[in-house]
N, C-alpha and C positions, 0 to 999 in steps of 0.2 A: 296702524296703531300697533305698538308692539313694547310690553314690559316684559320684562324679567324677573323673576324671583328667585334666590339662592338663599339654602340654608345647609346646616352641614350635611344633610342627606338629600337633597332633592333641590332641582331645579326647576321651576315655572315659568316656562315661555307664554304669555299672550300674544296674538299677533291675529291681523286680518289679512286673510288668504286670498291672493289675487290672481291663482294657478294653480294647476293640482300637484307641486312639486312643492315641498320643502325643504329647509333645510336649516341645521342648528347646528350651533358650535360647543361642544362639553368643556368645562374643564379639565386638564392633564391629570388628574386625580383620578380623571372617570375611565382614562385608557385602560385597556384590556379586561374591564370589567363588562360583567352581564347590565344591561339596563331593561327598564323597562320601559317605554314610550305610550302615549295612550293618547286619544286626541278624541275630540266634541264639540260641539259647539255650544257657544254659550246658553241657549237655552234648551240644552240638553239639559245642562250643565243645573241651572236655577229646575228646570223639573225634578232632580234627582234629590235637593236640598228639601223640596218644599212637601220632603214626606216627615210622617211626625215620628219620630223615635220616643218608643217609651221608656219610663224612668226604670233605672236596672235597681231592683230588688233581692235581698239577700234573707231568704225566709229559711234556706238548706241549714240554716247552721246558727242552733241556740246552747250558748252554755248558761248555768246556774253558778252565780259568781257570788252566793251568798256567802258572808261570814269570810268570804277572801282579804286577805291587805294585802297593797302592794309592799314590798321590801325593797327598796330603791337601791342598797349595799347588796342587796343578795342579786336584782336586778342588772350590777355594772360589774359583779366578776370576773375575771379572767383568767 
């Protein structure tokens, strides 16, 4: 089995390994660049997902907008 996924930053190989050697092909985009490779298996992979992330909260920082207008002309200056 073997997909690929490409987007402008990153490539996604899937594939089942039948040997302890791989090997993948880049695009010429990717020559002389630094990469990063990283490999798992797939249920590494669903362990690491099936943690729960909590919801990100923004308590640091209240203003008092009372008695404020916006100025939409004073807002698109240049």
């Amino acid at each position: 089995m073997e997909n690929i996924y490409v987007n402008l930053n990153m490539i996604r190989k899937i594939l089942k390994v039948d040997s302890d050697t791989i090997s993948i092909s880049v695009p010429s985009s990717y020559i002389g660049k630094v990469l990063e490779i990283i490999a798992f298996s797939e249920e590494e992979g669903q362990s690491r997902e099936s943690v729960k992330k909590q919801p990100a909260t923004f308590k640091a920082l209240s203003l008092d907008t009372t008695g404020f207008k916006f100025n939409r002309d004073e807002a698109n200056e240049r």
